[in-house]
C-alpha positions as CSV (number, residue, x, y, z in Angstrom):
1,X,29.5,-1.6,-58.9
2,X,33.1,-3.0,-59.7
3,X,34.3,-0.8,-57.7
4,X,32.1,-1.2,-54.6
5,X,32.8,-5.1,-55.2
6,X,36.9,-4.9,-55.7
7,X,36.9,-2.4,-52.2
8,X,34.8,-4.7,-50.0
9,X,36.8,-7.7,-51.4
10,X,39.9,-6.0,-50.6
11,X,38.7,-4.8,-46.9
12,X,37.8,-8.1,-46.4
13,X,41.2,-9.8,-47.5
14,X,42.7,-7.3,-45.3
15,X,40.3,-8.1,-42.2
16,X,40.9,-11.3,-42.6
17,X,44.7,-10.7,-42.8
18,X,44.4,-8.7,-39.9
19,X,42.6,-11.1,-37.6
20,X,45.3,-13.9,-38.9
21,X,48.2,-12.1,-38.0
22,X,46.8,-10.9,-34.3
23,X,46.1,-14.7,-33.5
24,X,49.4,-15.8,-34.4
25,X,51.0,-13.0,-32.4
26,X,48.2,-13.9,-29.5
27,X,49.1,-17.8,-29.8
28,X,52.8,-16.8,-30.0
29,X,53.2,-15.3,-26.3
30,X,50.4,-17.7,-25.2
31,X,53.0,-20.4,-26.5
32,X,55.7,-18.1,-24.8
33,X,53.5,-17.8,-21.1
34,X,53.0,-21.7,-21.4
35,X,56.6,-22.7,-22.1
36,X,57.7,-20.4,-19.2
37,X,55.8,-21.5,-16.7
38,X,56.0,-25.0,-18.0
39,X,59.8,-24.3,-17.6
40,X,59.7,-22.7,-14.3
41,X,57.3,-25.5,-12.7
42,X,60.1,-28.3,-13.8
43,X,62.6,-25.8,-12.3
44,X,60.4,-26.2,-9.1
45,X,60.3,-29.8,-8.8
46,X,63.9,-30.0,-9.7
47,X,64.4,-27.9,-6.9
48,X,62.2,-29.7,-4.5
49,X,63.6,-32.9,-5.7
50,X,67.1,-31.8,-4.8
51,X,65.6,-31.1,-1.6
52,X,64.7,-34.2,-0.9
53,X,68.2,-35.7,-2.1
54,X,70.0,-33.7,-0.2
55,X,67.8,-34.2,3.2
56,X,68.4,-38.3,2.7
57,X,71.9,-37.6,2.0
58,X,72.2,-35.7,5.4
59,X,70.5,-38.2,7.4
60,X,72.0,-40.9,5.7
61,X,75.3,-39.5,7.2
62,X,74.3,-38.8,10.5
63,X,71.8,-41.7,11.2
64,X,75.0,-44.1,12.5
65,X,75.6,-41.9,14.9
66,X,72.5,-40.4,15.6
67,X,70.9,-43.9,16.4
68,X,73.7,-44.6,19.0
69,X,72.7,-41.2,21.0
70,X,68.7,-41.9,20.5
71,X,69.3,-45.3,21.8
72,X,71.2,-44.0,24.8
73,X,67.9,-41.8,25.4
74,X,66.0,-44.6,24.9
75,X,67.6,-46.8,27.8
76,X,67.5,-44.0,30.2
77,X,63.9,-43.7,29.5
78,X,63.4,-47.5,30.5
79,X,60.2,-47.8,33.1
80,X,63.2,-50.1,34.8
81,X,66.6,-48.5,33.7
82,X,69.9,-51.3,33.3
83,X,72.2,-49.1,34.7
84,X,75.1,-51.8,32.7
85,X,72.8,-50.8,29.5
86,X,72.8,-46.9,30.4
87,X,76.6,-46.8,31.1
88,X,77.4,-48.6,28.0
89,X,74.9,-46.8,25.3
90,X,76.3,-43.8,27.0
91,X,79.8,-44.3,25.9
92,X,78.7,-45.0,22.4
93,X,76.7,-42.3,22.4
94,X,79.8,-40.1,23.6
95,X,81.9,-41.1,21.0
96,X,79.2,-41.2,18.7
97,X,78.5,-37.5,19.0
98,X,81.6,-36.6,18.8
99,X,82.4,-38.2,15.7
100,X,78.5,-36.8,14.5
101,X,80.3,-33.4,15.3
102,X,83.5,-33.3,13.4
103,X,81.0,-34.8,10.5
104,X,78.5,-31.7,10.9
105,X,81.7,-29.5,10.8
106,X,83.1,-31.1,7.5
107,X,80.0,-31.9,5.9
108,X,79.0,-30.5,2.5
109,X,75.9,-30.1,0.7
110,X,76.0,-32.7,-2.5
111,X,73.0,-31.2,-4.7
112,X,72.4,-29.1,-7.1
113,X,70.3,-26.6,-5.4
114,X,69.7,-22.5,-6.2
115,X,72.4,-20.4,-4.0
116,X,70.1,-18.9,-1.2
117,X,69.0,-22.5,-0.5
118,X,72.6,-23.6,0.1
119,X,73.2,-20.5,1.9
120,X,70.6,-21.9,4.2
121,X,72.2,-25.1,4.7
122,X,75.0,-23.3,5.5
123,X,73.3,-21.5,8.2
124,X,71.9,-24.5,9.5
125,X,75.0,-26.3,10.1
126,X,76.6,-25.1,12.7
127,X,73.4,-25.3,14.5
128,X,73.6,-29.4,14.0
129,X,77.3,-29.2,15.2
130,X,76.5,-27.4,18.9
131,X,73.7,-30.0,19.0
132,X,76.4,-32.8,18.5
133,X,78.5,-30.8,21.0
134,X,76.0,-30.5,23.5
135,X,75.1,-33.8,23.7
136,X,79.0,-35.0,24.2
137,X,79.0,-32.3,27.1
138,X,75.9,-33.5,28.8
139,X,77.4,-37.2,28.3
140,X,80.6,-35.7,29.4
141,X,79.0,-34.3,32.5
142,X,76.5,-37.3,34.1
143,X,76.6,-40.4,31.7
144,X,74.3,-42.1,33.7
145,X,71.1,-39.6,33.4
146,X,72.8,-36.3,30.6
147,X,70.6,-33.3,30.3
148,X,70.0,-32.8,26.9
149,X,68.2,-29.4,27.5
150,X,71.0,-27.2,26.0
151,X,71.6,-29.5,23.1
152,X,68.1,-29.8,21.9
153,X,67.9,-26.0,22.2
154,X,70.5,-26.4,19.2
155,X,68.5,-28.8,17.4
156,X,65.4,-26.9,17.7
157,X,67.8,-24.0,15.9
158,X,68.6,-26.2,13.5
159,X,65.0,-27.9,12.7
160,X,63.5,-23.8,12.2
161,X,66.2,-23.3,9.2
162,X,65.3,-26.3,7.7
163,X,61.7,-25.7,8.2
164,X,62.3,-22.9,6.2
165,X,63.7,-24.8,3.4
166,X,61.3,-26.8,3.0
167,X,58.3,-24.1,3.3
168,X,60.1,-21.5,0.8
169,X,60.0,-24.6,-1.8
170,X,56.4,-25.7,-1.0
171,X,57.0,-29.0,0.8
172,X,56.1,-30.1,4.3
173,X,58.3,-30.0,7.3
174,X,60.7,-33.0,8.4
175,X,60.9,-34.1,12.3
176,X,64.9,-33.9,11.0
177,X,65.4,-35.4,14.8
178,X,63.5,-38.4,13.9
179,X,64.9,-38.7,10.4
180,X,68.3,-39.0,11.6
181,X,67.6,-41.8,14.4
């Protein structure tokens, strides 16, 4: 009887042994999945963050002269058009765009962001430099009524990259042309 009582004591001790090691190993790479993801959705919003930062930081440097050629567009769009108004938003805009284009050219991306994202950036900027182009070449051309057709064929270039962006790190699309006015 001993016997039978010292064996089902030890099987027990060793069950129960058992069982306590299998939880910790079961709480252990429970920890280790929670951590990781815990990790890797503050690497997201660090990422989407950065996003953000670096879409003010871009707008924040083109807005000056962004607004100049959005308020040229805006006084040719006039139910009653100033022509004196037109002629001089268009010269501003002009040299507005040309200065927005040496600025597209030269500009760099200021955050910290994974290296396919700044690739994309990359991509895209050259996209906002024709745009700035364009719309010196259509002011260029006929300041008192420019066809912007060709330039916002080069914004709408530049807006799908960006759209990308944004989708890839879960945030919604930016009208970037209204951002920057």
């Amino acid at each position: 009887m001993k016997k039978w009582l010292l064996a089902i004591g030890l099987t027990t001790v060793l069950a129960l042994a058992g069982c306590g090691s299998s939880s910790t190993e079961g709480e252990s790479k429970a920890n280790g999945e929670e951590k990781s993801s815990q990790e890797k959705g503050s690497d997201e919003k660090a990422v989407k963050k950065e996003i953000l930062n670096a879409q003010m930081n871009m707008a924040n440097t083109f807005r000056p002269n962004h607004s100049k050629i959005a308020a040229y567009q805006t006084a040719v769009g006039e139910e009653e058009p100033d022509m004196e108004a037109i002629k001089t938003a268009g010269e501003e805009a002009k040299t507005a765009a040309k200065k927005a284009s040496e600025q597209a050219t030269n500009y760099e991306i200021k955050a910290d962001l994974p290296e396919e994202i700044t690739t994309k950036y990359e991509e895209a900027l050259p996209s906002l430099q024709s745009y700035y182009k364009e719309v010196g070449k259509a002011l260029e051309a006929d300041l008192e009524n420019a066809d912007f057709s060709t330039a916002n064929e080069k914004f709408k270039e530049f807006q799908s990259i960006m759209d990308t962006v944004y989708e890839d790190a879960g945030l919604l699309t930016t009208d970037l042309m209204k951002e920057f006015s």
